[in-house]
N, CA, C and O atoms as CSV, one atom per row, in Angstrom:
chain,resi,resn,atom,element,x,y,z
A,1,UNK,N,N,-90.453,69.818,-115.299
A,1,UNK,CA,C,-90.436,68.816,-116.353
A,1,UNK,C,C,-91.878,68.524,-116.749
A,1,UNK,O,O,-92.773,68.259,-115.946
A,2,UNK,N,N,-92.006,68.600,-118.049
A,2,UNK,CA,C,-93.961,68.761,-118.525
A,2,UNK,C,C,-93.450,67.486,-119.364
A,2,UNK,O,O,-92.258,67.330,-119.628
A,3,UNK,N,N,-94.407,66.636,-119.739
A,3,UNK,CA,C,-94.581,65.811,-120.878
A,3,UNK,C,C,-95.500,66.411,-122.128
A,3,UNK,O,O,-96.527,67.051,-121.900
A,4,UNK,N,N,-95.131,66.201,-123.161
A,4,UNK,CA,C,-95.957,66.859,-124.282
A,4,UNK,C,C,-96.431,65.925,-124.910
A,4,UNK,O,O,-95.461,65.167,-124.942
A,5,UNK,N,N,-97.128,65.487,-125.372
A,5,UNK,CA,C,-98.018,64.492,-126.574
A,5,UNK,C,C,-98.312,65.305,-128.286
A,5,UNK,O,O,-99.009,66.225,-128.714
A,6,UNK,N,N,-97.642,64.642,-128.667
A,6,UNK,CA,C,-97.790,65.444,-130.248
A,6,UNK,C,C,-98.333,64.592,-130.970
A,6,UNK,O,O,-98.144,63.376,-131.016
A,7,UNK,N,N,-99.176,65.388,-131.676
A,7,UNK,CA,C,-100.506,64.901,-132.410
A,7,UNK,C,C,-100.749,65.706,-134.024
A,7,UNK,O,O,-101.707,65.812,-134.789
A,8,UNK,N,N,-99.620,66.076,-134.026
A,8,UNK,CA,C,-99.331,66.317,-135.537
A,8,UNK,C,C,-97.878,66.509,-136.022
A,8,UNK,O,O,-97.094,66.997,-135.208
A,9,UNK,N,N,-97.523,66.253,-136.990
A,9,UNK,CA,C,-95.929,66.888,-137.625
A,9,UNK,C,C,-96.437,67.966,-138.845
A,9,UNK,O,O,-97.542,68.247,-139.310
A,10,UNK,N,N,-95.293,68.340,-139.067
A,10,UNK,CA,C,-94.997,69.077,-140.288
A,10,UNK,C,C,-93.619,68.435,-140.873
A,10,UNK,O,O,-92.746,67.977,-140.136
A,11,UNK,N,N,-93.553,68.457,-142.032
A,11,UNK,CA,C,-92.365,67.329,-142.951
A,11,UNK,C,C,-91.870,67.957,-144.135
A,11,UNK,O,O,-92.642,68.234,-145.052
A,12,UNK,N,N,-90.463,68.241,-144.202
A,12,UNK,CA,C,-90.120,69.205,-145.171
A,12,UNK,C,C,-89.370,68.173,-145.818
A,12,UNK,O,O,-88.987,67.228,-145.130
A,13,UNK,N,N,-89.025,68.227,-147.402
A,13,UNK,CA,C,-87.897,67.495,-147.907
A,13,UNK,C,C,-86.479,68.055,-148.100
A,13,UNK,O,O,-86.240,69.167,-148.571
A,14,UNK,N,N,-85.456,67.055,-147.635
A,14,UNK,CA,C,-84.098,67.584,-148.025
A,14,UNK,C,C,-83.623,66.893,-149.038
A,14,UNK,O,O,-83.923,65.721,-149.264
A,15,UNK,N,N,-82.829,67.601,-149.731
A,15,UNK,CA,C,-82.330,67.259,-151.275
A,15,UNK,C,C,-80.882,66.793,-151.037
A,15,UNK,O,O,-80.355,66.337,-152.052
A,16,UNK,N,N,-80.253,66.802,-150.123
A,16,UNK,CA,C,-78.980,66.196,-149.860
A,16,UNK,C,C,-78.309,65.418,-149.454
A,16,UNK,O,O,-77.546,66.383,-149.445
A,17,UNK,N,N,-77.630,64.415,-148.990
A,17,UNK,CA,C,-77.349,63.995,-150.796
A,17,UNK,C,C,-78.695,63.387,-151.659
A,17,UNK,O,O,-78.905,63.358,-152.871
A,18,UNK,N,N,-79.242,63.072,-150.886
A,18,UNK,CA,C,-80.263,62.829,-151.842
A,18,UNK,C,C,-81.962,62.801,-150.908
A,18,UNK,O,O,-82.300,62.523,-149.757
A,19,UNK,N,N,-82.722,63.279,-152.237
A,19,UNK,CA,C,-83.937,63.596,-151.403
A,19,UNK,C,C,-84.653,62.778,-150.124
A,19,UNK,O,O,-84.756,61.555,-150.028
A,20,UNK,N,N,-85.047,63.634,-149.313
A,20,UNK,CA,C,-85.803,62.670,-147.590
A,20,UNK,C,C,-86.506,63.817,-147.451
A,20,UNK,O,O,-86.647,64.743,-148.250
A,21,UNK,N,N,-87.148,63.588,-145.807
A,21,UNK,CA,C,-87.850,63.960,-145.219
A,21,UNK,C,C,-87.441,63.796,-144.057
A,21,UNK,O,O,-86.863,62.822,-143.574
A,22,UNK,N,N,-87.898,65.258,-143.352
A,22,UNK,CA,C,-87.369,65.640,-142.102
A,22,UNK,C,C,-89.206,65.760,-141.242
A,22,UNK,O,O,-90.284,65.691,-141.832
A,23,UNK,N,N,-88.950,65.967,-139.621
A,23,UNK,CA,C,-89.993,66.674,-138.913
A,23,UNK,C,C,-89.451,68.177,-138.965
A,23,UNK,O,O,-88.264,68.380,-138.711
A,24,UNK,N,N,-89.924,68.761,-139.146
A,24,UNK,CA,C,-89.729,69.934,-138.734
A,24,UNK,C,C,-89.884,71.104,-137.853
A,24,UNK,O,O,-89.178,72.041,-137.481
A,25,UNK,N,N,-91.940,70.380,-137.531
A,25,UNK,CA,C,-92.488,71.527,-136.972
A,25,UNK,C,C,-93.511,70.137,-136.208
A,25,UNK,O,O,-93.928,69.254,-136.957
A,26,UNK,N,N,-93.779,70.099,-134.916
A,26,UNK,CA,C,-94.675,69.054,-134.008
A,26,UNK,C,C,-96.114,69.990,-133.683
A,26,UNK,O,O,-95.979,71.213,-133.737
A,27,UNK,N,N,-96.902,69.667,-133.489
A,27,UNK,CA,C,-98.087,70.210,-132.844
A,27,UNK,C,C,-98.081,69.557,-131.881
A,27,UNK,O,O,-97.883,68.363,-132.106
A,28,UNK,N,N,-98.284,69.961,-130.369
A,28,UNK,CA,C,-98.945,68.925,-129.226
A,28,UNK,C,C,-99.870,69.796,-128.814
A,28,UNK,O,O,-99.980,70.964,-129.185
A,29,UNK,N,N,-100.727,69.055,-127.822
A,29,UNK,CA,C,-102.053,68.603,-127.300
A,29,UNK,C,C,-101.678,68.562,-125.468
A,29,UNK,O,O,-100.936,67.704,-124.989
A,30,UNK,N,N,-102.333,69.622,-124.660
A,30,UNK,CA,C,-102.433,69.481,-123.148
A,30,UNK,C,C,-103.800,68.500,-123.096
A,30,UNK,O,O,-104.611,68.217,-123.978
A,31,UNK,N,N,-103.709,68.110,-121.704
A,31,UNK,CA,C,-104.457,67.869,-120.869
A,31,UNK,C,C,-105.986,69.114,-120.898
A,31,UNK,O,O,-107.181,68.821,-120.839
A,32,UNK,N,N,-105.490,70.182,-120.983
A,32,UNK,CA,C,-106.707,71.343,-120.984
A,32,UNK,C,C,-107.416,71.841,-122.202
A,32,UNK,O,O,-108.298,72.694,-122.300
A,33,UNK,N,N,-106.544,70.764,-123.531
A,33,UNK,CA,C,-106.808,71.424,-124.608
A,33,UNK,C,C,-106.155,72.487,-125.419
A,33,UNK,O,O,-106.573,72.884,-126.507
A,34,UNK,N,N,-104.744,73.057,-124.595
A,34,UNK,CA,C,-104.138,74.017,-125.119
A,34,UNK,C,C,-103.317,73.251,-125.916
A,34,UNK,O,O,-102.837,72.200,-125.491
A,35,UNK,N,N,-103.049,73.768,-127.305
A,35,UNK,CA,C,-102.081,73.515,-128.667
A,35,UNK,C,C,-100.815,74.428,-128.941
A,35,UNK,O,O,-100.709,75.652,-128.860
A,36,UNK,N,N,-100.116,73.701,-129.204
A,36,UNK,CA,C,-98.839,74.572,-129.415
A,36,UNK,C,C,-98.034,73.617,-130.670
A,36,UNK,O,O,-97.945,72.431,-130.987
A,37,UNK,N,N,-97.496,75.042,-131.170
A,37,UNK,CA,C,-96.833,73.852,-132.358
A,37,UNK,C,C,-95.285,74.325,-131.958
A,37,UNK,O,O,-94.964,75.476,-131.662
A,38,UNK,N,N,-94.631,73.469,-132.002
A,38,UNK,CA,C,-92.771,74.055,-131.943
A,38,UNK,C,C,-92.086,73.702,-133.371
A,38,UNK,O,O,-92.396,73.049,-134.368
A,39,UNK,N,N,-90.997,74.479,-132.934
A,39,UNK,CA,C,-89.665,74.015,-133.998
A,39,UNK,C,C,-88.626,73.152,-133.476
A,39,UNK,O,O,-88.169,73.234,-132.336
A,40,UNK,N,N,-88.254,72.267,-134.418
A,40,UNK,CA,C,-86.693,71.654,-133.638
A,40,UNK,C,C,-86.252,72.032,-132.411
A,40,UNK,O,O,-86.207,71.669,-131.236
A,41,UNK,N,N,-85.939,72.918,-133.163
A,41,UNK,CA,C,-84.567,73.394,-131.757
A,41,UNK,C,C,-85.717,73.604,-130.819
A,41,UNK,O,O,-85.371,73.041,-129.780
A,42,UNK,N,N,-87.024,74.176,-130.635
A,42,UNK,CA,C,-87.470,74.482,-129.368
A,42,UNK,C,C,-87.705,73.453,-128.489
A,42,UNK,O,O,-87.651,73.538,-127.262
A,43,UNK,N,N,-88.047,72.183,-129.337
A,43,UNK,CA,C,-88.084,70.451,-128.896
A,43,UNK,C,C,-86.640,70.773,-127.959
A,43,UNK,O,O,-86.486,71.212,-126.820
A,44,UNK,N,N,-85.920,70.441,-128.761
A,44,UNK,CA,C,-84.372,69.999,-128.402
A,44,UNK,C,C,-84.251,70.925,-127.024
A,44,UNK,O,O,-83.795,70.328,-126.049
A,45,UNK,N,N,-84.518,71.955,-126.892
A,45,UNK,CA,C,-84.724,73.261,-125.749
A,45,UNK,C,C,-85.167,72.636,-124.716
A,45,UNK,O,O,-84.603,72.522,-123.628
A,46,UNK,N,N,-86.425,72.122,-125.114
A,46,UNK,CA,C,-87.529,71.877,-124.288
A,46,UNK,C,C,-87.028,69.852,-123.213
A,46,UNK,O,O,-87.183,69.270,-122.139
A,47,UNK,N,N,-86.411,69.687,-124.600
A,47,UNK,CA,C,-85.751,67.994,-123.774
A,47,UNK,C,C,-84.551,68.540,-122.881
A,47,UNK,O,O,-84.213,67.923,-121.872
A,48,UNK,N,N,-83.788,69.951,-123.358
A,48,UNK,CA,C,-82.298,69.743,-122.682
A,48,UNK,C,C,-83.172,70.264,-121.489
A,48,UNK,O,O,-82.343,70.256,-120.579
A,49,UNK,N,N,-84.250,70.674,-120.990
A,49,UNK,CA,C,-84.664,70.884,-119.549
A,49,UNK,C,C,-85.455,70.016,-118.715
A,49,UNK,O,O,-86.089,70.125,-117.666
A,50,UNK,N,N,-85.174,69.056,-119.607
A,50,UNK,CA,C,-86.258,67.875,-118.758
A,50,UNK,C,C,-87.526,67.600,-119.497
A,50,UNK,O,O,-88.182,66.895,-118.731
A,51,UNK,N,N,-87.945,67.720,-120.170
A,51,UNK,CA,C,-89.007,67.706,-120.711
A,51,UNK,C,C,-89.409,66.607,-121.572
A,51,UNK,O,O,-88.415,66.392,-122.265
A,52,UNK,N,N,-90.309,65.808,-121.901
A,52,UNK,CA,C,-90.624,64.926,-122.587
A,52,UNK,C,C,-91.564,64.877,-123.464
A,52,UNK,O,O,-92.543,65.612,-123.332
A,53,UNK,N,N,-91.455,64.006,-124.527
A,53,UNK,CA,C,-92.311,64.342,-125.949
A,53,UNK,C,C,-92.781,62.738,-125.883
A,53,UNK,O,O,-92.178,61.882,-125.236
A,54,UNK,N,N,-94.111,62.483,-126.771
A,54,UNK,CA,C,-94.410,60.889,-127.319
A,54,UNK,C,C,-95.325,61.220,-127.675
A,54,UNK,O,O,-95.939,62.263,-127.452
A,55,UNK,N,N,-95.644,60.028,-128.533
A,55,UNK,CA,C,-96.873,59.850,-129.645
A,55,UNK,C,C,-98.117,58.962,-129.033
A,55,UNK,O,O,-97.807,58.134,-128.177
A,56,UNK,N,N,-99.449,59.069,-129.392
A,56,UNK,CA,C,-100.054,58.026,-128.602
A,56,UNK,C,C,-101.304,57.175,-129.720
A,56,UNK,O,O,-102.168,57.774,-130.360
A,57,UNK,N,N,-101.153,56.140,-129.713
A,57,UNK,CA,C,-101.740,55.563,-130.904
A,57,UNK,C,C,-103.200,55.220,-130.275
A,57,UNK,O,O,-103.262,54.487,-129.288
A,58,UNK,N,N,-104.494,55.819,-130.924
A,58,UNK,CA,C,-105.625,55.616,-130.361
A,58,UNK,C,C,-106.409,54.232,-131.095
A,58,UNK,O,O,-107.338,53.611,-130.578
A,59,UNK,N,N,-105.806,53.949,-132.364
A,59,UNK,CA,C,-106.619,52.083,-132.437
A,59,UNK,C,C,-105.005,51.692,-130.895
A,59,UNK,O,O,-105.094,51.959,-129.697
A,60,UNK,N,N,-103.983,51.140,-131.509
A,60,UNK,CA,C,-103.256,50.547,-130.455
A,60,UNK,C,C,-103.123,50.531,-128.691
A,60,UNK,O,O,-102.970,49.676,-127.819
A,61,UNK,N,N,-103.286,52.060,-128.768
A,61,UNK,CA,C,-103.792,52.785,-127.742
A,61,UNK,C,C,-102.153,52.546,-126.578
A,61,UNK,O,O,-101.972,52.257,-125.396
A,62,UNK,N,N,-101.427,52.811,-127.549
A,62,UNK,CA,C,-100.141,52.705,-127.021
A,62,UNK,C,C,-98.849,53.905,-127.221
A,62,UNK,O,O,-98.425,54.373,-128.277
A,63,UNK,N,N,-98.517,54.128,-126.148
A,63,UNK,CA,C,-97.888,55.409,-126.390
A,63,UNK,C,C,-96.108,55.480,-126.624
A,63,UNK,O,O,-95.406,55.103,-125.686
A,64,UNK,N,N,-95.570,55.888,-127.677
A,64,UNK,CA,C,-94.152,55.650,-128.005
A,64,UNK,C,C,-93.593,57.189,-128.066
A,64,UNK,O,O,-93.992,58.124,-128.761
A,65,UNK,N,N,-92.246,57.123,-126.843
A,65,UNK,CA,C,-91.343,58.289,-126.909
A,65,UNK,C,C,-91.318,58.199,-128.046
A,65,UNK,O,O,-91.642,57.361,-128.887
A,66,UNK,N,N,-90.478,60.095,-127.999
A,66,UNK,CA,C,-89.753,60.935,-129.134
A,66,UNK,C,C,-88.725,61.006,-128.599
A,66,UNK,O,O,-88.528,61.038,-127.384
A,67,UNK,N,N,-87.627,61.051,-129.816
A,67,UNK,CA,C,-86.333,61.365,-129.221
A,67,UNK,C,C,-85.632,62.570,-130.587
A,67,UNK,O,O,-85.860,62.792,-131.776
A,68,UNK,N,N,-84.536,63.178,-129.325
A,68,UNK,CA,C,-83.383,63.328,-130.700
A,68,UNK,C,C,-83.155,62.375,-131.757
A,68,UNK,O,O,-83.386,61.167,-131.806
A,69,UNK,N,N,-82.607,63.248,-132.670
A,69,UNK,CA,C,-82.121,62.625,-134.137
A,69,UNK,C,C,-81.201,63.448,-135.124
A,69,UNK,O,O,-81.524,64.534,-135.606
A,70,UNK,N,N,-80.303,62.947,-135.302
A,70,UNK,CA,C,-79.357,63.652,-136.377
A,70,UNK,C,C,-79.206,63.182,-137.381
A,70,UNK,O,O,-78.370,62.287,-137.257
A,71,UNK,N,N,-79.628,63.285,-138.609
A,71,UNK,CA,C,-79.784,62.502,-140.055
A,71,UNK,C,C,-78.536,61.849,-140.146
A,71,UNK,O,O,-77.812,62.494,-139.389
A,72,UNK,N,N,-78.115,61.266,-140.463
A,72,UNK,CA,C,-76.997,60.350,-141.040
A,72,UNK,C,C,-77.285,60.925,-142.500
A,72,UNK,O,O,-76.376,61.742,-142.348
A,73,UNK,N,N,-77.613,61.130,-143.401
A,73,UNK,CA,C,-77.685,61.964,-144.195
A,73,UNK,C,C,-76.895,63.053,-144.656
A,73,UNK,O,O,-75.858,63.215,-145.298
A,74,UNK,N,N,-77.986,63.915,-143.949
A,74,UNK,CA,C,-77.592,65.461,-144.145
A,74,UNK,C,C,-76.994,66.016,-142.882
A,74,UNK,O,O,-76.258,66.977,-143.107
A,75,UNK,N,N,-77.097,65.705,-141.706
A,75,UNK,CA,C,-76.331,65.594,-140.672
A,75,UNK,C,C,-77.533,67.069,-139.788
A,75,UNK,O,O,-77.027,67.926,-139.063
A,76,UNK,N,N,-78.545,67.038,-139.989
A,76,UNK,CA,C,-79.701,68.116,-139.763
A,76,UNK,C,C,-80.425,67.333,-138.243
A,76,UNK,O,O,-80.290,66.114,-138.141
A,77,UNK,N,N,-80.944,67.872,-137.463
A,77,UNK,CA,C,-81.368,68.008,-136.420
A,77,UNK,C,C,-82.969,68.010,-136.987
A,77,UNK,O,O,-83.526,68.816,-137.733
A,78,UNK,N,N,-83.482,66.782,-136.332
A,78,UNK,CA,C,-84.729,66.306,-136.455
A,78,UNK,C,C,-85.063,65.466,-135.297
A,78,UNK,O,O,-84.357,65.532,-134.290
A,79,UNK,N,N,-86.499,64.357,-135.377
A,79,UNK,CA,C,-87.089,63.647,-134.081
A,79,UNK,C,C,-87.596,62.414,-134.912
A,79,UNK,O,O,-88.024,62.298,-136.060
A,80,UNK,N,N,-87.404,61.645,-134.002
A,80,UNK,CA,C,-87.703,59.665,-134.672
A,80,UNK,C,C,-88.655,59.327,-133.264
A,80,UNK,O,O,-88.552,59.832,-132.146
A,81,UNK,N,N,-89.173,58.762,-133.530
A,81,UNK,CA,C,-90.193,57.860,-132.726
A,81,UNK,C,C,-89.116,56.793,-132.387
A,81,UNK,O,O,-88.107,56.619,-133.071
A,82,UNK,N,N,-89.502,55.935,-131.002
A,82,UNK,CA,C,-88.472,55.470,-130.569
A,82,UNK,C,C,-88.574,53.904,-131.046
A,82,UNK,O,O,-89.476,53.785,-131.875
A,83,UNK,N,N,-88.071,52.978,-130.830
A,83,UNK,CA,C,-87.770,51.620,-131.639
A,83,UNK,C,C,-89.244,50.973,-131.134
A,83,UNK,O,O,-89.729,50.062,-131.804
A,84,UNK,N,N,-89.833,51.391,-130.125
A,84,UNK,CA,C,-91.219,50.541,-129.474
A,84,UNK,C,C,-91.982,50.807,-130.527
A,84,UNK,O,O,-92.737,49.930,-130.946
A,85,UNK,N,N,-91.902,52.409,-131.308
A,85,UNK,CA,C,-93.362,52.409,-131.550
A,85,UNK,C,C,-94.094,51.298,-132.472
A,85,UNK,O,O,-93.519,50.236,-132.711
A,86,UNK,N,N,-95.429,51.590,-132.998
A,86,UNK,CA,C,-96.160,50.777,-133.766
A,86,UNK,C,C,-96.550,51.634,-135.159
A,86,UNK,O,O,-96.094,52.771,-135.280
A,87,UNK,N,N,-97.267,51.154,-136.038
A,87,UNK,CA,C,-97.641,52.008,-136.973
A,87,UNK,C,C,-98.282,53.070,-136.701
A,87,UNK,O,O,-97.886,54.061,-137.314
A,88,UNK,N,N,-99.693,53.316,-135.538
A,88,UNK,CA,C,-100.252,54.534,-135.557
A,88,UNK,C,C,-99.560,55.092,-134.594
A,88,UNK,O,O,-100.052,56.208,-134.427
A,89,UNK,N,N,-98.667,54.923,-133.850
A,89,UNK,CA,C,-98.071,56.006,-132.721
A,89,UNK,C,C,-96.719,56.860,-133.572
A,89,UNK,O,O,-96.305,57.921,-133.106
A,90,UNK,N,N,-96.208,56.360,-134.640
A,90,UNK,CA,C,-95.588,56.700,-135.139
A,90,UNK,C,C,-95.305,58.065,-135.639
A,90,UNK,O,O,-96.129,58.409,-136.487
A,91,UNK,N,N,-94.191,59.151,-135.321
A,91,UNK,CA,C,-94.466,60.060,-136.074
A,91,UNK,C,C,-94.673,60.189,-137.257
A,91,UNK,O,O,-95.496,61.038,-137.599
A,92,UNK,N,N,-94.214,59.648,-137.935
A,92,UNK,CA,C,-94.522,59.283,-139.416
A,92,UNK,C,C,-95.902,59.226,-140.042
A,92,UNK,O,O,-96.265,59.631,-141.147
A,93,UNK,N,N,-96.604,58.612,-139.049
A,93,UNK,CA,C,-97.907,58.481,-139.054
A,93,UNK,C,C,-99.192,59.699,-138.939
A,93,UNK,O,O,-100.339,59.751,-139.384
A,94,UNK,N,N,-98.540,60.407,-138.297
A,94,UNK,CA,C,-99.595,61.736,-137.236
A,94,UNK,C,C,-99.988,61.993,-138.784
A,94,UNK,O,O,-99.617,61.536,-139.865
A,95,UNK,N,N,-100.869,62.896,-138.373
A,95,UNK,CA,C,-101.913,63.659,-139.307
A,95,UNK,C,C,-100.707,64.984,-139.684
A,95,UNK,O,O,-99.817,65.147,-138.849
A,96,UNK,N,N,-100.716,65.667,-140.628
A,96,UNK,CA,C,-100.162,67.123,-140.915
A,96,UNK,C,C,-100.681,68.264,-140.367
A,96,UNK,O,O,-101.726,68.777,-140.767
A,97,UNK,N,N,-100.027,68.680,-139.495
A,97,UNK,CA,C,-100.198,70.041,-139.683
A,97,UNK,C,C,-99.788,71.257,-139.890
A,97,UNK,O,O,-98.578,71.481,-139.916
A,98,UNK,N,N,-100.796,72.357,-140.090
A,98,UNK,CA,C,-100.267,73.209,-140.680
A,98,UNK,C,C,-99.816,74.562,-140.177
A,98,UNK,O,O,-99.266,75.353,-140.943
């Protein structure tokens, strides 16, 4: 069981029923400096083995799980920051990447 810290998203829009925004793609950040970016499902992979994801806000300096998410929407497989977070721990928030 590894913990991951993600320090970027990627955000695609869905048009159904009506236009949003999804995560799509996370970047995290080791302890050693190694980067990795995943997809959904490799998240979702990576939680069904134990594994843990969160955001960490450096003004707040407070760190808020990631979790599953299924749009109520479009019914698509995505990740929400959990009800603690704050504005900068937020995924919503992270920087883009590419």
């Amino acid at each position: 069981m590894a913990q991951h810290r993600i320090i970027g998203t990627r955000q695609e829009s869905f048009g159904e029923p009506r236009v949003h925004s999804h995560v799509v793609i996370v970047a995290t950040e080791k302890v050693a400096g190694y980067s990795k970016q995943w997809t959904i499902t490799q998240v979702y992979n990576a939680m069904d083995q134990g594994d843990t994801f969160f955001t960490h806000g450096e003004k707040s300096q407070q760190d808020a799980a990631v979790e599953k998410y299924r749009c109520p929407l479009c019914d698509e497989k995505t990740l929400r920051s959990a009800a603690t977070a704050v504005t900068d721990n937020n995924l919503d928030s992270l920087p883009a990447c590419r």
